[in-house]
C-alpha positions in Angstrom: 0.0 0.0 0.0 1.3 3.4 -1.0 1.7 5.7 2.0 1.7 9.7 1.3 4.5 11.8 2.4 3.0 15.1 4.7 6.0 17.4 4.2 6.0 16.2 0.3 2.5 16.7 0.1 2.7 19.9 1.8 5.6 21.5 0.0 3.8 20.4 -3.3 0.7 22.0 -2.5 2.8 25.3 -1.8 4.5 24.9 -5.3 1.7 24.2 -6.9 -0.2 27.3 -4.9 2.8 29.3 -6.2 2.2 28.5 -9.6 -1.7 29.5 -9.9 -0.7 33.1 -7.9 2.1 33.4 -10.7 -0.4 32.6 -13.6 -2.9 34.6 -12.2 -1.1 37.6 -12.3 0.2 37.4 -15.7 -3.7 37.2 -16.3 -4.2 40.0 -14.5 -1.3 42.0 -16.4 -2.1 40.6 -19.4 -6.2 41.9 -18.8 -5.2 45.1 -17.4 -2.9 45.8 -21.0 -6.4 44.6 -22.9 -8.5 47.0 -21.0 -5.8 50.0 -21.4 -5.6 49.6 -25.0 -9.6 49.2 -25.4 -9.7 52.2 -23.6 -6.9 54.1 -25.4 -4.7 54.2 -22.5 -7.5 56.1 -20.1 -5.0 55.2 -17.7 -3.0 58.2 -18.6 -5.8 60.7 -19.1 -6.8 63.7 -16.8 -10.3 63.1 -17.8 -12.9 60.3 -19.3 -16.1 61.4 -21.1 -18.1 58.5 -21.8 -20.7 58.2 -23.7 -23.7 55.7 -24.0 -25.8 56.7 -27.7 -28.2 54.5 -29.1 -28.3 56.8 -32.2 -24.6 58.9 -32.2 -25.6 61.8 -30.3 -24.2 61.0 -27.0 -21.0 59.8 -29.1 -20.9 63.1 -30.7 -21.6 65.3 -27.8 -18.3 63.0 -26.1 -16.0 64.1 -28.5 -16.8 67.5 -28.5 -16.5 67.5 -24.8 -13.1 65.8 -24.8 -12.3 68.4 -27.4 -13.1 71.2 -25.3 -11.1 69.6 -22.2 -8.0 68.8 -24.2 -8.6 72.8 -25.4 -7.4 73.7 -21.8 -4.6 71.8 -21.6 -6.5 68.5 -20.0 -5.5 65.2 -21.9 -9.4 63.8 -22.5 -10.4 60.8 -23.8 -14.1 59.7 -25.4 -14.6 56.1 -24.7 -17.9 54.0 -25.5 -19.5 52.7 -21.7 -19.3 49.5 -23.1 -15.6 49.8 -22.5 -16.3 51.5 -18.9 -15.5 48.3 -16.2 -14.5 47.9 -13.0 -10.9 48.5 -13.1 -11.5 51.6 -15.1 -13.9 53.0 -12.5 -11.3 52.5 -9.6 -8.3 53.8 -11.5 -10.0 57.3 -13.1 -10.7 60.1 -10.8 -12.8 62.5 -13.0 -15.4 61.0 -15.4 -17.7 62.9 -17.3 -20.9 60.8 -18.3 -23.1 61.8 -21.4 -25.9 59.3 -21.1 -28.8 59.0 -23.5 -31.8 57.0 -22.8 -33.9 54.7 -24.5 -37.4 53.4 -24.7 -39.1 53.9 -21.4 -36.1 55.4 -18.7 -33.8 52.0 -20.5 -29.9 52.3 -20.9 -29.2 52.2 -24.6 -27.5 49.5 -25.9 -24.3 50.7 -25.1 -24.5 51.3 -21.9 -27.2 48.0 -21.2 -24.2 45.8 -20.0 -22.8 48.8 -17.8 -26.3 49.1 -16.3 -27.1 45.6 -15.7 -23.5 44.5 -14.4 -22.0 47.5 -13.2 -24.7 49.2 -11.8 -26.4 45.9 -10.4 -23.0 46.0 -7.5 -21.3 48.3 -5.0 -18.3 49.1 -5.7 -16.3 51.9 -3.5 -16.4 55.3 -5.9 -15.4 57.7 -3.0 -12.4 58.5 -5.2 -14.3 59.9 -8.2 -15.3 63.3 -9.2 -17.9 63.0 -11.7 -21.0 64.6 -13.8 -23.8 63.5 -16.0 -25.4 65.1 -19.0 -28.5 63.5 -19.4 -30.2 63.2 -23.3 -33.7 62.8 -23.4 -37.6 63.2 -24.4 -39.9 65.2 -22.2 -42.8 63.6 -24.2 -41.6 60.5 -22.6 -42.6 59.2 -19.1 -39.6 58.4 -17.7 -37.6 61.4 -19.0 -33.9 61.1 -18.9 -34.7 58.1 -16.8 -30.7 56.5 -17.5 -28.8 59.5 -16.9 -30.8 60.5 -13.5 -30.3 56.7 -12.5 -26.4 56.7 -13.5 -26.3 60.0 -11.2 -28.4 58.7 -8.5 -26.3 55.5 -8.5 -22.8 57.2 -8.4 -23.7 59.4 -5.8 -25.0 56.6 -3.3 -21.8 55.0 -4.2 -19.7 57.8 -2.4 -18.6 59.6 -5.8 -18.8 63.5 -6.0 -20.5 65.2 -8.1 -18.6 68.1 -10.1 -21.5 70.4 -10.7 -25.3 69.5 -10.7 -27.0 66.5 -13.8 -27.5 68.6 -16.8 -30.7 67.2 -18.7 -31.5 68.2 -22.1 -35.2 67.5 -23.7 -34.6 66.4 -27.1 -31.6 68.5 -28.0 -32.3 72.4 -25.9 -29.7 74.7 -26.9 -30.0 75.9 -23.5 -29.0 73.0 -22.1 -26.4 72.3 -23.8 -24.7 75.7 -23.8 -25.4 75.5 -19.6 -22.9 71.7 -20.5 -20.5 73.7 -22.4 -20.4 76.5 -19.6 -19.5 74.1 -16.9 -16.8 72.1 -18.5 -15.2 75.3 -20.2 -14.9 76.3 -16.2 -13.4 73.1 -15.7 -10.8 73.4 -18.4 -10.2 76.9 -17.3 -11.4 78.6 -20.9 -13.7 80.4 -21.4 -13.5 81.7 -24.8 -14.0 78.7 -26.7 -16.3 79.2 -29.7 -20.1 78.1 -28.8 -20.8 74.7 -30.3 -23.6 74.6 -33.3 -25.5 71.7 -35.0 -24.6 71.3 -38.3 -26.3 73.6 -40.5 -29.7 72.5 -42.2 -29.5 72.5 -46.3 -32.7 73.5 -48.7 -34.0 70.3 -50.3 -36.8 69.5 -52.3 -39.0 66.3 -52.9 -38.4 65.0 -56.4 -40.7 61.8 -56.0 -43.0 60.8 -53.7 -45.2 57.1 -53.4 -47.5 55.2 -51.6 -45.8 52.3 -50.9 -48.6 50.4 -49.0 -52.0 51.2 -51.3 -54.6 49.6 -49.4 -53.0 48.7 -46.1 -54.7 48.7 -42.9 -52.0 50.2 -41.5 -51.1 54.1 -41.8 -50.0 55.0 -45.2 -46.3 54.5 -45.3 -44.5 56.9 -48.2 -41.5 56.5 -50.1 -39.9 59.9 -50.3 -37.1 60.9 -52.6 -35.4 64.4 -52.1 -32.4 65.7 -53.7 -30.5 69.5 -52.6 -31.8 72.8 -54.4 -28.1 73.6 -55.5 -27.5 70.2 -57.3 -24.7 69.1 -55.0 -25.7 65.6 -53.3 -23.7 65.5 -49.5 -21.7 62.4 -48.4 -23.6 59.9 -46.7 -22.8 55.8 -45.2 -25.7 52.9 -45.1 -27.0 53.6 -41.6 -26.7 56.8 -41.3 -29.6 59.3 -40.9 -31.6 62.5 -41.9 -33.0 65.0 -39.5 -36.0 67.0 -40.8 -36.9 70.5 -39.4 -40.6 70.7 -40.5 -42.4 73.7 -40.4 -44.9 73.2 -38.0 -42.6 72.4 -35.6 -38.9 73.7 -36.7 -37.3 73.5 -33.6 -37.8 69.8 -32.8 -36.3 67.9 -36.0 -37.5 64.5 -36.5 -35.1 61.6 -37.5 -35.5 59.3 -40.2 -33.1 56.4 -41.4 -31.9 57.3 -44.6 -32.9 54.0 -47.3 -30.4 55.0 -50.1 -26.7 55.7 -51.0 -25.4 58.8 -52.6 -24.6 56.2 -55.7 -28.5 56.6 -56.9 -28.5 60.3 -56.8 -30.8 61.2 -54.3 -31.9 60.8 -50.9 -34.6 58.6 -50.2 -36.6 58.2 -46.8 -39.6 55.7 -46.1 -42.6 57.9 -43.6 -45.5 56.6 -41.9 -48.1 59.2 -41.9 -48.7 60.0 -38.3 -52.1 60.9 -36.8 -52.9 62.8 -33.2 -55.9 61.6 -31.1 -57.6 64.5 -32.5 -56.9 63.4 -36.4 -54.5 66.2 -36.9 -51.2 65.1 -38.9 -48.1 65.0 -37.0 -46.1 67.9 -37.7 -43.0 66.4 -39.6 -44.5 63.2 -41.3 -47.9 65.5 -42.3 -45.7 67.7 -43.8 -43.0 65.3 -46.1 -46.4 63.1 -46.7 -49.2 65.4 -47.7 -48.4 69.0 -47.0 -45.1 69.7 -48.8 -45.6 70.8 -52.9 -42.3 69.6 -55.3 -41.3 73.3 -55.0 -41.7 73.8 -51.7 -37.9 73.7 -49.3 -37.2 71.2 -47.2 -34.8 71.9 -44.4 -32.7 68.6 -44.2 -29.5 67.6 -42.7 -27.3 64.7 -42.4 -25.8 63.1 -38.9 -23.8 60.6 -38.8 -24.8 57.6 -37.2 -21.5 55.4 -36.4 -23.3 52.4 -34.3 -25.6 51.5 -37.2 -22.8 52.0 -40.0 -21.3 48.1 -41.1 -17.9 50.1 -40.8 -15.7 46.9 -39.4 -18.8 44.6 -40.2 -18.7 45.1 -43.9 -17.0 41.8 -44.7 -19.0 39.9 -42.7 -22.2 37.9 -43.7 -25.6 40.3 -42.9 -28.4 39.6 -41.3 -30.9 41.9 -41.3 -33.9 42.0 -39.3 -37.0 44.5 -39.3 -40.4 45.5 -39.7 -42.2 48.3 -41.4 -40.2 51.6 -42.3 -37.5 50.0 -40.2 -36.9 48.7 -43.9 -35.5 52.1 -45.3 -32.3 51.2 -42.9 -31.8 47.8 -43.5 -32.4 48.2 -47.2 -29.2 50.9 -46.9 -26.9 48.5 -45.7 -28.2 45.5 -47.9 -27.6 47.7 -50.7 -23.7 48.8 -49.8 -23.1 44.8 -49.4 -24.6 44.2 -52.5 -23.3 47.1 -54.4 -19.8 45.6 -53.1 -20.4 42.1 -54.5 -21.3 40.8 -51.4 -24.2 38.0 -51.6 -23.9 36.5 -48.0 -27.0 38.8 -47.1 -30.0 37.8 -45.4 -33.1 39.4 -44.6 -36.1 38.4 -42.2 -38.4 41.4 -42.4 -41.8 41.1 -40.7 -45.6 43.6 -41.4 -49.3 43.2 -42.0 -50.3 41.8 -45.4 -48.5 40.3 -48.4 -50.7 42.3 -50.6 -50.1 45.8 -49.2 -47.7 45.9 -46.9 -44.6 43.8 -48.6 -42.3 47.2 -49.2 -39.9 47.2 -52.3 -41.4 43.5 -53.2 -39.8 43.9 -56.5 -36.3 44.6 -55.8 -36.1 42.6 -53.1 -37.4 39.5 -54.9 -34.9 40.6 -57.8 -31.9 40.5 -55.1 -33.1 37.1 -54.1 -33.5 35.6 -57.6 -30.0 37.0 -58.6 -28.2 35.8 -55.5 -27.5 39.1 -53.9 -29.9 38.3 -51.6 -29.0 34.7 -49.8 -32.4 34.6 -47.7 -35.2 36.5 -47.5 -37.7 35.3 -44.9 -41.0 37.0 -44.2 -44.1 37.4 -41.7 -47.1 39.0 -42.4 -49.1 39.0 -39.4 -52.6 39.5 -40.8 -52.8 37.0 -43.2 -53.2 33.7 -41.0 -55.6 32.9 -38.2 -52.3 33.1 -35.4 -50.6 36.3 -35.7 -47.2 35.8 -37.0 -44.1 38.4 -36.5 -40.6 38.8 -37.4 -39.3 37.3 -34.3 -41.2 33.6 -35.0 -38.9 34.2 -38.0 -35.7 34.2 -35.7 -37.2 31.0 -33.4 -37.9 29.2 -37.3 -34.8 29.6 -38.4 -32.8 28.9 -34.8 -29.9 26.3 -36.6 -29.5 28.3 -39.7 -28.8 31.4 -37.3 -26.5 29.7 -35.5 -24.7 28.8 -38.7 -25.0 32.6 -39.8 -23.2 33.5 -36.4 -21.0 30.4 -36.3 -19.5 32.2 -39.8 -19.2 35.6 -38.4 -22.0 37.1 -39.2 -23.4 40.6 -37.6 -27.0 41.0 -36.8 -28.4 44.8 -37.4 -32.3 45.1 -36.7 -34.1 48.1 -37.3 -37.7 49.0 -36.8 -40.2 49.7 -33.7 -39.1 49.6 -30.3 -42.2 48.4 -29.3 -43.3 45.3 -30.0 -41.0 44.1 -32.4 -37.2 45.0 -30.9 -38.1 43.3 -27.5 -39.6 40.4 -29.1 -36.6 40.1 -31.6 -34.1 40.6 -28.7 -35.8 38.0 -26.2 -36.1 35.5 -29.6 -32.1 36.2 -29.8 -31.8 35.2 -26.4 -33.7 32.1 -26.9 -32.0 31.4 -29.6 -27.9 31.9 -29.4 -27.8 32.5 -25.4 -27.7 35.8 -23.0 -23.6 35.3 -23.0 -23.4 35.0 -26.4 -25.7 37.7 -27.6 -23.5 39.8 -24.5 -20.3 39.1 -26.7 -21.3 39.8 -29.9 -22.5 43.7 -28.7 -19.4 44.0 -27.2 -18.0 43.3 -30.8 -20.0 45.1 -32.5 -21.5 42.4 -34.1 -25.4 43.2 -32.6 -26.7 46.5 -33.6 -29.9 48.1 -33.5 -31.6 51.0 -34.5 -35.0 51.3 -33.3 -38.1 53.7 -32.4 
């Protein structure tokens, strides 16, 4: 019988102890160098301005911010939240948050991991000196609901606050300049130039169609506008047009933008709002139905960097929507396409095959000559059991897989409600929480969605 040698044992358990302490801190090192360079050496910086955008303007608002800091002699650096962990909390002492929210009081998607991880524990902040810009809609119930949570939760967590939450209903100059006031005092400026909005252009309609004749939906228009002076602007797949309609100039309404510059012209897809009281909503009644060919149309670009495909654009699409969400899916399908990419596949979901199939043509041609790998549909009015674009994603479970197994991103566009959470939850089922975690943080899960 084998008998075991204590002081062996013991002195092996020590070595062996020795071992996992030495791995684990080249683990450590090793993380701490990954998180650094995600964070483009924050380490180093005076400041952080982080931003969480669902649609670019918290991104943009960052950078200008950092701008202005760096503009004092600060060394500022924009980073995503979805960057923002632990270790970067405990080793930065001044962090300024621009925070948008979305839906009802949500985190956007870039900031949902910080919420439900970061924000879910306790960690010691007594260190930090912070403040929060809050973006939001007033006609919303839980207005700026994210960015008063993020401030609630950092100042429970022993962080101080550098001057009071800033919150600004969809876009008030006032607000903003108030923003730009406070961090010019911290970067010890104060003549720095007032920051403006990009200026609107003159446009006019050059085509406009029904795209839905007969739908028991609202009427949903395809709307094609091109500048007065000739010159057509730069613009990427994704990206989006903000409309300052009469009837309401100083509130612009967003639209994804369904074309490229490539077709010479600008074209947008518009449901035809109603108010309770029949009226038409001021921007969508006016591009619909109110606008003549000759009348101007103040229109200008923004950017919109988390729906671009950007580092996506070699990998296989999959495109999920419903109704106009269609305009920004159809923008990206036709960059791939236009690129002699064919791995594309659509699953787009609305009412009736007879009215409500948008761009049937085309996107039956695309199919037909291989440009299109998939197309799956749902109408949900045209069988007994209502059927929507996120039965779609349970049908088609294994080939998803296979979709994502080859690298492929997901973009969905199209109502929040309804459709995005049902999509999401149907993702969930389907690939895993964890895995549907990873692939935001790569930037392989993006959504655009209102």
């Amino acid at each position: 019988m084998m008998t075991i040698d204590p002081i062996r044992w013991g002195s092996a358990l020590a070595l062996f102890a020795t071992y996992l302490g030495m791995c684990l801190a080249i683990w450590r090192a090793r993380d701490a160098r990954r998180i650094g360079r995600k964070l483009g050496q924050a380490g180093t910086a005076d400041w952080l301005v982080v931003h969480a955008s669902q649609t670019g303007s918290a991104e943009y608002l960052a950078e200008r911010t950092a701008a202005l800091l760096s503009t004092g002699g600060l060394l500022a650096r924009s980073v995503c939240m979805s960057e923002l962990g632990f270790d970067a909390l405990a080793s930065s002492g001044r962090i300024l948050f621009i925070a948008s929210t979305y839906g009802e009081g949500d985190a956007p998607d870039s900031g949902a991991r910080f919420s439900s991880i970061t924000m879910a524990a306790a960690p010691e902040l007594s260190h930090l000196h912070y403040a929060v810009l809050a973006l939001g809609d007033s006609t919303y119930k839980n207005y700026c609901g994210f960015g008063r949570a993020l401030d609630g939760w950092l100042a429970a967590h022993g962080a101080t606050a550098l001057f009071e939450r800033v919150d600004v209903d969809r876009g008030d100059d006032a607000a903003l300049a108030e923003w730009q006031h406070q961090v010019s005092r911290l970067a010890g400026t104060s003549d720095a130039p007032d920051w403006e909005a990009p200026a609107y252009g003159d446009w006019r309609i050059a085509g406009r169609t029904l795209a839905n004749p007969g739908s028991a939906g609202a009427p949903l228009y395809r709307i094609a506008l091109v500048p007065v002076d000739g010159a057509l602007p730069a613009w990427e797949a994704g990206d989006l047009a903000q409309v300052s309609a009469p009837g309401d100039p100083e509130h612009p309404r967003e639209y994804s933008i369904a074309s490229l510059p490539s077709e010479g012209h600008l074209a947008l897809l518009v449901r035809l709002q109603r108010r309770e009281d029949g009226s038409l909503g001021a921007a969508s009644g006016w591009l619909c139905d109110g606008a003549a060919m000759n009348d101007l149309v103040r229109l200008r670009i923004r950017a919109h960097q988390r729906f671009r495909l950007n580092g996506n654009a070699a990998r296989p699409l999959v495109a999920i929507g419903n109704g106009s969400g269609l305009a920004g899916l159809r923008a990206l399908l036709k960059s791939r396409i236009d690129a002699g990419k064919g791995d594309n596949w659509l699953l787009f979901g609305e009412r009736n095959a007879a009215h409500d199939f948008l761009c049937r043509e085309e996107l039956q041609g695309w199919l037909a000559s291989g440009s299109l790998a998939r197309l799956d549909l749902a109408f949900s009015r045209d069988q007994a059991t209502a059927r929507y674009v996120q039965h779609l994603v349970r049908g088609q479970a294994d080939e998803l897989r296979g979709w994502i197994a080859r690298g492929a991103a997901i973009y969905v566009c199209g109502s929040l409600q309804g459709m995005a959470g049902g999509v999401h939850e149907a993702l969930v089922e389907v690939l895993g929480a964890e895995a549907l975690e990873a692939l935001t943080a790569e930037g392989r899960y993006r959504r655009d969605v209102y």
